[in-house]
N, C-alpha and C positions, 0 to 999 in steps of 0.2 A: 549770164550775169557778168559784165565786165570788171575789171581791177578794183576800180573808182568803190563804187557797189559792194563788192568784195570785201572792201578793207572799212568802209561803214559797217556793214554788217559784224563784223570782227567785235569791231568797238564798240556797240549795242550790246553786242551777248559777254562783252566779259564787265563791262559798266553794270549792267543789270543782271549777274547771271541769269539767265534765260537762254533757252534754246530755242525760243520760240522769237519771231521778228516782227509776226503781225497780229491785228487788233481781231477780236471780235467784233464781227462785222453786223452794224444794227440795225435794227427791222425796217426794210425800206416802208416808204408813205404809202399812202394809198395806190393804188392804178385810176387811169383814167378813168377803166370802164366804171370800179366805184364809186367813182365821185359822180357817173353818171345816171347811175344808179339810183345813189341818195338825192340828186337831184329831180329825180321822176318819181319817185315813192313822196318828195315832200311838194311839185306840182302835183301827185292825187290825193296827199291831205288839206290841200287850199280847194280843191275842187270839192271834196265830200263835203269842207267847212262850209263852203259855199252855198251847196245843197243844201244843209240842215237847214242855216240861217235865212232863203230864200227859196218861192216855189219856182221852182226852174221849169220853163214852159216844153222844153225838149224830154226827150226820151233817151238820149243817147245814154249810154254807162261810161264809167271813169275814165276807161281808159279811150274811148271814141274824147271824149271833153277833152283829155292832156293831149291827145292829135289837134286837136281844133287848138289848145292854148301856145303851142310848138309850131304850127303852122301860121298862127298869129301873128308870134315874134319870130319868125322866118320870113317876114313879106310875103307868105302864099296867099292868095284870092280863095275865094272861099267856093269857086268849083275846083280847083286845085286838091284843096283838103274835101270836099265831098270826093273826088274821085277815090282818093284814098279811103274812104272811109266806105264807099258803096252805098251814101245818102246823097240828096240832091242838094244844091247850093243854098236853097233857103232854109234847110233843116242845121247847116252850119250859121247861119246866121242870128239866129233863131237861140244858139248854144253860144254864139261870140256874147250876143246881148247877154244872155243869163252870167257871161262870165264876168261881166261887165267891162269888156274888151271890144270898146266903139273905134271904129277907121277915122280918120278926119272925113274921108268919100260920103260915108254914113250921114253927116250931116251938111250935104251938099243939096239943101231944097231951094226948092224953087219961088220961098218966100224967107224973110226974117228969123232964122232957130230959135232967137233968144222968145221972138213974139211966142214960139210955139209953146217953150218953157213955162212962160209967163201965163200962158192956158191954162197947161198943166197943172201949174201950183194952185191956179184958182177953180180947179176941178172943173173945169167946162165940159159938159159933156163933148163927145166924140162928133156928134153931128156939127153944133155948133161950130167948135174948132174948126170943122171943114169949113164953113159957111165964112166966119172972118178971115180965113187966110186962101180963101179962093180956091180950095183945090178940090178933089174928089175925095171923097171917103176912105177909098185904099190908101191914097198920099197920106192924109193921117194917121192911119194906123202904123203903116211902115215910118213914118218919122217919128211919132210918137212911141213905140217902141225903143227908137234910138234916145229920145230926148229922156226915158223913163232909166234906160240903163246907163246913163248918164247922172242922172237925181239916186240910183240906189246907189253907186259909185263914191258919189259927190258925199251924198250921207254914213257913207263907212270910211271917208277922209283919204280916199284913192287907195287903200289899203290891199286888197285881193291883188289890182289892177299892178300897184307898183309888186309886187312881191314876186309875182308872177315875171315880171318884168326883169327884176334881180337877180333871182335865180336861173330866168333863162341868159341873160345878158352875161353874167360872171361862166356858168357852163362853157353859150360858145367863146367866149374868150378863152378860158381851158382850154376849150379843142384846139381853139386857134394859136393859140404858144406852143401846145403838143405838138402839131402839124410843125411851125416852124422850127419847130425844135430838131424835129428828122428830118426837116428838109439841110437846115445847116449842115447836121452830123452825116447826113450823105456828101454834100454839097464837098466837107473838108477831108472826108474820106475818097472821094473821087480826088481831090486836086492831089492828094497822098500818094492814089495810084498813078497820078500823070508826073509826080514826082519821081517816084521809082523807075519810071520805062524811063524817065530822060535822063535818067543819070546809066 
């Protein structure tokens, strides 16, 4: 403690008597890991909600579904997250839909989407649909599928889709200030030590 220091301290404890100089120190915030926490406990309560309110064509359990919704909003491809998961790629896809978490690729066909929609809403049967928009029978399934998880989406007002969305978006941003936050606090603690050797 230098003079300077010293002679404040002085004038603290005889201004206040106290012999005491410093505060009770108050409960630091959450940790990272918490917040990441509460953020994966409330991606598997959108997933269960999910579930109740819709029959989910997959098998996978909660926690395989928050892999699939993380790898979503990570830009992973969906044998990426099969690999992780020890399912094959169309069983993730199969769970993006149920999540109602469509790619733009998704609706990359080979005729009109909106024509497809436009089927959809007028209940055409499935052969049909193949038959006006020219394609095979599996093309329609596989697009229809996308166009349907699209209409349950559209009909809950993007709601699942955006929240899911929030929640992961705000996290990695979390991470990402934490990260630069120790890259700084390294960054000015090195230039510290290069301080010291040059003097």
């Amino acid at each position: 403690m230098d003079e300077k220091t010293e002679e404040l301290r002085d004038i603290f404890m005889e201004t206040t008597d106290s012999d005491t100089v410093t505060e009770t120190q108050s409960e630091s915030p959450g940790s990272l890991t918490n917040e990441q926490d509460d953020v994966s406990e409330r991606v598997a309560t959108l997933v269960d909600r999910m579930r109740d309110r819709y029959e989910f064509e997959t098998d996978l359990d909660t926690d395989a579904l928050k892999r699939v919704v993380r790898g979503f909003h990570d830009d992973e491809d969906d044998e990426s997250i099969a690999s992780a998961l020890d399912c094959d790629a169309e069983t993730v896809r199969t769970a993006r839909l149920d999540l109602h978490l469509v790619r733009e690729a998704d609706r990359d066909a080979p005729f009109e989407f909106d024509r497809l929609r436009q089927l959809l809403a007028e209940d055409v049967p499935a052969e049909e649909r193949a038959d006006r928009l020219d394609v095979s029978a599996d093309a329609v399934r596989e697009y229809s599928a996308v166009a349907a998880a699209d209409r349950r989406s559209t009909r809950a007002n993007d709601r699942f889709r955006d929240e899911f969305a929030e929640l992961l978006t705000d996290a990695d941003l979390t991470t990402q200030l934490a990260a630069d936050a120790r890259e700084d606090g390294l960054e000015e603690a090195t230039e510290d030590i290069e301080t010291d050797v040059d003097f």
